[in-house]
N, CA, C and O atoms as a GROMACS GRO file, in nm:
protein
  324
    1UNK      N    1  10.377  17.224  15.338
    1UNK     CA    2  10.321  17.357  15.317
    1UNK      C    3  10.369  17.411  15.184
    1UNK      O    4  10.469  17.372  15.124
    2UNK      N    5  10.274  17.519  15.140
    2UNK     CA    6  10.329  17.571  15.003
    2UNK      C    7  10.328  17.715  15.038
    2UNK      O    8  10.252  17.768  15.119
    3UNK      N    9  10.437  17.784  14.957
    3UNK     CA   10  10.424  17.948  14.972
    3UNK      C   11  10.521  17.969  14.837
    3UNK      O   12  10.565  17.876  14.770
    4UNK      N   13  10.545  18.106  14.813
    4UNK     CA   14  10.620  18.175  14.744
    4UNK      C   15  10.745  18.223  14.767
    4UNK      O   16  10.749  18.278  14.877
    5UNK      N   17  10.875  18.225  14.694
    5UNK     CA   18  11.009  18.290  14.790
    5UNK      C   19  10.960  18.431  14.744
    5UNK      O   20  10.906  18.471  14.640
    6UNK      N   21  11.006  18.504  14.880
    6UNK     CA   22  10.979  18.657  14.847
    6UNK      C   23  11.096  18.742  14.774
    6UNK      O   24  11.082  18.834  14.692
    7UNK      N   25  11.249  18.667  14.842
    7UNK     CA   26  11.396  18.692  14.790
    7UNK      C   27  11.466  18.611  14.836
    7UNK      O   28  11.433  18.549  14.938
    8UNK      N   29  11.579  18.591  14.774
    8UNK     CA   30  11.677  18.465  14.824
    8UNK      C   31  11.781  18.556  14.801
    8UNK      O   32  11.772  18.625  14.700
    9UNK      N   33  11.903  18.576  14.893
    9UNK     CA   34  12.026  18.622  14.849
    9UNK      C   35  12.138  18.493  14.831
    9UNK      O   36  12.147  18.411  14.922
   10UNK      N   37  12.209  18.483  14.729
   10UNK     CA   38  12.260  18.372  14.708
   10UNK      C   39  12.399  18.414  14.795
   10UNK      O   40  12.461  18.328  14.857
   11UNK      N   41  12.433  18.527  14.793
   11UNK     CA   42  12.566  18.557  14.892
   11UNK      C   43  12.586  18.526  15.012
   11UNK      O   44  12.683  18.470  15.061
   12UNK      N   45  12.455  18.578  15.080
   12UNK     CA   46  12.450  18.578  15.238
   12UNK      C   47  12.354  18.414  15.260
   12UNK      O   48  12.323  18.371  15.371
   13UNK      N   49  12.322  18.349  15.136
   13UNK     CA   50  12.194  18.215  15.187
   13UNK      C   51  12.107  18.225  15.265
   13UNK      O   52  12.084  18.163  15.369
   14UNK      N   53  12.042  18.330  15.198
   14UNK     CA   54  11.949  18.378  15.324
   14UNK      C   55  11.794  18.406  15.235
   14UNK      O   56  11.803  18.395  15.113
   15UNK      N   57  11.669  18.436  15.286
   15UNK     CA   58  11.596  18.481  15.218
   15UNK      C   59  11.449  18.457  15.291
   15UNK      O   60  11.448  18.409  15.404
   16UNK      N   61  11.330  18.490  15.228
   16UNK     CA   62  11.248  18.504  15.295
   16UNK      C   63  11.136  18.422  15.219
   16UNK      O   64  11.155  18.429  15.098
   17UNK      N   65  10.986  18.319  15.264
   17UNK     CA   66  10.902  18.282  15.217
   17UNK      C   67  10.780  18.296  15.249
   17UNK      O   68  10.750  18.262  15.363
   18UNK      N   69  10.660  18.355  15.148
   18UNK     CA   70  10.550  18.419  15.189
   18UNK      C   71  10.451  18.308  15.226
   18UNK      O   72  10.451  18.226  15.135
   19UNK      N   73  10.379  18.280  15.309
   19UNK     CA   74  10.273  18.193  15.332
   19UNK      C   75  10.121  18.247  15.311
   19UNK      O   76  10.071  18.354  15.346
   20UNK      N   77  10.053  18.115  15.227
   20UNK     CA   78   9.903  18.195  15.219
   20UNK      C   79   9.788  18.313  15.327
   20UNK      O   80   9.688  18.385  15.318
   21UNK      N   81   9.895  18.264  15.427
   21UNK     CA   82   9.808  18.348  15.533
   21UNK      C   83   9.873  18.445  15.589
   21UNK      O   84   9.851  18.484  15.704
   22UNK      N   85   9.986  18.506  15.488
   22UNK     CA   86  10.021  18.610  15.472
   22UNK      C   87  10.160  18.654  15.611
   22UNK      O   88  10.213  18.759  15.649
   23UNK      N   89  10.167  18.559  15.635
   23UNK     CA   90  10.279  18.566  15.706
   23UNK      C   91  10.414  18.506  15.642
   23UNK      O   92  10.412  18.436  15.541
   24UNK      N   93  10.534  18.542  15.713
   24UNK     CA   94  10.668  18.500  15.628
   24UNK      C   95  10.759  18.390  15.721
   24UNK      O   96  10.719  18.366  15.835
   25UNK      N   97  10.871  18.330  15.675
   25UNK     CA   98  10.932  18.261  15.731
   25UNK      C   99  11.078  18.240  15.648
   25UNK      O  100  11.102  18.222  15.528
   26UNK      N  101  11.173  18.250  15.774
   26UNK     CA  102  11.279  18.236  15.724
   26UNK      C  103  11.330  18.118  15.641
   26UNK      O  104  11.281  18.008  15.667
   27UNK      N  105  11.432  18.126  15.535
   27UNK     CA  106  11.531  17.989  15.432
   27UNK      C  107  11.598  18.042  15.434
   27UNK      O  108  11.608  18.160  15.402
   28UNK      N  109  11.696  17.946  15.487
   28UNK     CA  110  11.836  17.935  15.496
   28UNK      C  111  11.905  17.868  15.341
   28UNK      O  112  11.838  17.791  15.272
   29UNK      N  113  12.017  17.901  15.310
   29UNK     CA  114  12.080  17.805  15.224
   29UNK      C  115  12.060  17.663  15.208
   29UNK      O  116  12.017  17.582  15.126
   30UNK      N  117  12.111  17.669  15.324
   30UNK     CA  118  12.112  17.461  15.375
   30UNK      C  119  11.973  17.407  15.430
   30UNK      O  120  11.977  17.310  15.505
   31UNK      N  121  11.842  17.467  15.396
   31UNK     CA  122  11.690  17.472  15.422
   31UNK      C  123  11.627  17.442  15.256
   31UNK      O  124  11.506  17.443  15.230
   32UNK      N  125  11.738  17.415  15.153
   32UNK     CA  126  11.695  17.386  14.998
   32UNK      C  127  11.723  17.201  15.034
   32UNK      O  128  11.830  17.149  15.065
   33UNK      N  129  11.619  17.148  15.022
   33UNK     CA  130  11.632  17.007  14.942
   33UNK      C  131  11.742  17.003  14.838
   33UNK      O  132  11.771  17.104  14.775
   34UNK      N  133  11.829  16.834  14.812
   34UNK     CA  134  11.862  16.859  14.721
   34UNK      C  135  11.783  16.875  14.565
   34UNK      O  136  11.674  16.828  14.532
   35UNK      N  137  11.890  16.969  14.474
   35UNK     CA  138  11.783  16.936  14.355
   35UNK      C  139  11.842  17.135  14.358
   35UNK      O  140  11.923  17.202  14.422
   36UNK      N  141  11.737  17.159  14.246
   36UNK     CA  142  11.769  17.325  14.202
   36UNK      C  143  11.736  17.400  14.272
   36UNK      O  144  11.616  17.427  14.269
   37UNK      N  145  11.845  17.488  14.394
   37UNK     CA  146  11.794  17.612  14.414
   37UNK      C  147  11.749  17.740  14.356
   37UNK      O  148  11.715  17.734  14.238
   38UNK      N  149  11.742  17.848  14.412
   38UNK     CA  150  11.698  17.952  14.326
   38UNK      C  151  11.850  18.037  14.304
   38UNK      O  152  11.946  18.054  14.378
   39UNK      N  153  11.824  18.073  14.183
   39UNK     CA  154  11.935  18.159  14.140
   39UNK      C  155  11.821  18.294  14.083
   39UNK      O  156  11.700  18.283  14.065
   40UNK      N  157  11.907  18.417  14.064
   40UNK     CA  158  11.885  18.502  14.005
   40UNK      C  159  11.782  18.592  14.118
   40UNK      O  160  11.801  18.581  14.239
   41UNK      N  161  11.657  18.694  14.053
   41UNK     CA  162  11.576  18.696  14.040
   41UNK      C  163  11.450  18.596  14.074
   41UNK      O  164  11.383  18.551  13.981
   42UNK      N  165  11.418  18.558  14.223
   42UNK     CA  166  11.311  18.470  14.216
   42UNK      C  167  11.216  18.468  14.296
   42UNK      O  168  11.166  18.369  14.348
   43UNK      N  169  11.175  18.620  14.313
   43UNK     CA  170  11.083  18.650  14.389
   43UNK      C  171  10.930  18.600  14.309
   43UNK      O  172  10.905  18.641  14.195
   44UNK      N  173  10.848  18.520  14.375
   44UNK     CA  174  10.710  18.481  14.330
   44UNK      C  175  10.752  18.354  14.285
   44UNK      O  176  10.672  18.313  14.201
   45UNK      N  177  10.817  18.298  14.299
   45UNK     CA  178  10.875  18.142  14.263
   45UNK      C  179  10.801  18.059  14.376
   45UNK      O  180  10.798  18.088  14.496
   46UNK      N  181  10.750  17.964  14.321
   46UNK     CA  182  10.634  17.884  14.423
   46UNK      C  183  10.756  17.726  14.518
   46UNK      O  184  10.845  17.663  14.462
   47UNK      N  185  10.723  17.714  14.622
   47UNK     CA  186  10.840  17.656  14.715
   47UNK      C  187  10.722  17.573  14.768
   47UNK      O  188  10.620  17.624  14.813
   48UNK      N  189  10.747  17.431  14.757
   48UNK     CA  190  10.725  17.319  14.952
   48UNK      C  191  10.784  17.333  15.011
   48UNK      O  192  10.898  17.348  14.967
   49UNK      N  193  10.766  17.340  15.142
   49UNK     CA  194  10.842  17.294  15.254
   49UNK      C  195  10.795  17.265  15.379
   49UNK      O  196  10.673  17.249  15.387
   50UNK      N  197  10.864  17.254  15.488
   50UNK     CA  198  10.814  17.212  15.631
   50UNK      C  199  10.879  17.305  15.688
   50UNK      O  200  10.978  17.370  15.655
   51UNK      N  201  10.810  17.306  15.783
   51UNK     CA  202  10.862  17.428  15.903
   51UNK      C  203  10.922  17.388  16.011
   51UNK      O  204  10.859  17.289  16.047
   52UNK      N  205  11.031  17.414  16.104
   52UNK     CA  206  11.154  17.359  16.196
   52UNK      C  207  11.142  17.457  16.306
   52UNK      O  208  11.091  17.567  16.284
   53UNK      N  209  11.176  17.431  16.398
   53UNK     CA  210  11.203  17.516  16.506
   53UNK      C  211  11.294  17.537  16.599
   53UNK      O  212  11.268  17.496  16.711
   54UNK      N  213  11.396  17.591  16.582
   54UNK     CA  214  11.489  17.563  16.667
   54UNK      C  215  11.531  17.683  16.708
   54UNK      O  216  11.518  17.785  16.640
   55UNK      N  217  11.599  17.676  16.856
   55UNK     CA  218  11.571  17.817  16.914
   55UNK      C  219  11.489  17.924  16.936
   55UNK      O  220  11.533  18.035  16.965
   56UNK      N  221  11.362  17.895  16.922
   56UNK     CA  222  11.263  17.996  16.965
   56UNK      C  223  11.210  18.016  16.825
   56UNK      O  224  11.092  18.045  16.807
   57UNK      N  225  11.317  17.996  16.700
   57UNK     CA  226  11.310  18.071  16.586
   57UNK      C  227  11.222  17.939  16.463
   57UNK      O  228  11.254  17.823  16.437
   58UNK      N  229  11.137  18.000  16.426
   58UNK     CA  230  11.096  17.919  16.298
   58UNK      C  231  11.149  17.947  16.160
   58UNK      O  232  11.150  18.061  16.116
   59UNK      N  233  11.199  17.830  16.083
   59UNK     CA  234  11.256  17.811  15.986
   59UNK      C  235  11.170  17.706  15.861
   59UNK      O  236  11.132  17.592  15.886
   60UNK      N  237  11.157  17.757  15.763
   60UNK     CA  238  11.167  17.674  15.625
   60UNK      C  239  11.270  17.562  15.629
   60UNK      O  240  11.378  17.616  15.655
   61UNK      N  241  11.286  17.441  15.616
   61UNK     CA  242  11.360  17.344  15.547
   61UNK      C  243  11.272  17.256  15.466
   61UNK      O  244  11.149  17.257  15.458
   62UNK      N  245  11.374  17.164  15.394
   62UNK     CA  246  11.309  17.052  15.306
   62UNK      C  247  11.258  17.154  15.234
   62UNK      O  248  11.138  17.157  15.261
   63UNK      N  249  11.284  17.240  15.158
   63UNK     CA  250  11.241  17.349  15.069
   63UNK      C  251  11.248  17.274  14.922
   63UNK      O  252  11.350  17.213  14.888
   64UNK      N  253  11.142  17.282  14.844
   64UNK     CA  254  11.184  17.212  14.670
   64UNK      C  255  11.131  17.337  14.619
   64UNK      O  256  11.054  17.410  14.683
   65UNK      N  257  11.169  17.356  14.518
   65UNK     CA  258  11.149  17.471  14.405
   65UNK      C  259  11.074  17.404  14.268
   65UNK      O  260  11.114  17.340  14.170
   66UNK      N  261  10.951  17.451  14.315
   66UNK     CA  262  10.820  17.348  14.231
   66UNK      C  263  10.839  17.398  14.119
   66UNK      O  264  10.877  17.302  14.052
   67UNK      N  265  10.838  17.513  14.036
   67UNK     CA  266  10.845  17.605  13.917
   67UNK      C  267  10.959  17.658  13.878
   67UNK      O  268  11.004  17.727  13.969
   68UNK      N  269  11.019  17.656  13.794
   68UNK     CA  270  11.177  17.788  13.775
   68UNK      C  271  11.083  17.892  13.730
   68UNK      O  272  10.998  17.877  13.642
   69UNK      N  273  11.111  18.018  13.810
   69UNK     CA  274  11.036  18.165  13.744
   69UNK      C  275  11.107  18.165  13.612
   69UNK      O  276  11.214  18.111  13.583
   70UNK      N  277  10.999  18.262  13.517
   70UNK     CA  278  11.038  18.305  13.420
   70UNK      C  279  11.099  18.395  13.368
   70UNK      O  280  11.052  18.502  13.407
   71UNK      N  281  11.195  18.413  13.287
   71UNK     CA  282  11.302  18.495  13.283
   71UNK      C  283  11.271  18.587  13.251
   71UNK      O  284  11.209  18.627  13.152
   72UNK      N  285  11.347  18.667  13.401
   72UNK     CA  286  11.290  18.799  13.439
   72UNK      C  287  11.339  18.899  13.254
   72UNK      O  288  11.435  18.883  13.178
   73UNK      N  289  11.256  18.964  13.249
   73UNK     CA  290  11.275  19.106  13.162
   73UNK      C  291  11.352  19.228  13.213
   73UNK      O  292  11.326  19.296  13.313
   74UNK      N  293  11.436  19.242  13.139
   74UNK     CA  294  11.519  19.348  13.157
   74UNK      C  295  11.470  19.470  13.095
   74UNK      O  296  11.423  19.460  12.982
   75UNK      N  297  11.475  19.592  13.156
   75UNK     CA  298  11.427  19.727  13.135
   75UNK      C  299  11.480  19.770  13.002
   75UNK      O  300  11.600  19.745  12.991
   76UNK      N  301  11.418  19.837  12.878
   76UNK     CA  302  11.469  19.900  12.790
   76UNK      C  303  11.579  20.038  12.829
   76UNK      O  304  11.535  20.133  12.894
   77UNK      N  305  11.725  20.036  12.781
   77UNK     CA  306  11.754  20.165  12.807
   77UNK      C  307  11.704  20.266  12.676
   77UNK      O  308  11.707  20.275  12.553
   78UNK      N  309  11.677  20.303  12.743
   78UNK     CA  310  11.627  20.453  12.654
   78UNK      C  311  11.722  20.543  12.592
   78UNK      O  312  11.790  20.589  12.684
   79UNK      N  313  11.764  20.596  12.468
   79UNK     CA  314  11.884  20.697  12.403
   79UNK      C  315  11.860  20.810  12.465
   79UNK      O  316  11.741  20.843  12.471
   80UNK      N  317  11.948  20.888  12.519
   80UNK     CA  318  11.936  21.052  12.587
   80UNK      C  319  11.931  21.152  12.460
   80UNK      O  320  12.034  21.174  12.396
   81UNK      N  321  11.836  21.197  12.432
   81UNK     CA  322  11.792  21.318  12.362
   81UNK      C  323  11.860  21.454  12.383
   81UNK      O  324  11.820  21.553  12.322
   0.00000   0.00000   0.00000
């Protein structure tokens, strides 16, 4: 399957992935293939994976990170007048 990560927290390894049919599904840390997870900023970052089930609960694993997003832009600060 293909979808988008919506957010990944790298603290807690946790995060969420959007599916074309507009539903979400949980990634876990240990739900990344090896190879580059997401760091930073990587909401809209395009993901494979397969879906698992354990405990009632559906999960993302075998996750690959098809694209590195592009580096996010940082806001101009503005001088106080």
């Amino acid at each position: 399957m293909r979808g988008e990560l919506l957010w990944f927290n790298e603290a807690r390894q946790d995060g969420l992935i959007a599916l074309d049919d507009g539903s979400r599904v949980v990634v876990l840390g240990s739900g990344f293939a090896p190879g580059p997870a997401p760091e930073g900023k990587c909401a809209g970052t395009p993901v494979s994976f397969e879906l698992s089930e354990e405990s009632g609960e559906v999960r993302a694993v075998s996750v690959v990170v098809l694209e590195a997003p592009a580096a996010a832009r940082r806001a101009r600060r503005r001088g106080s007048r």
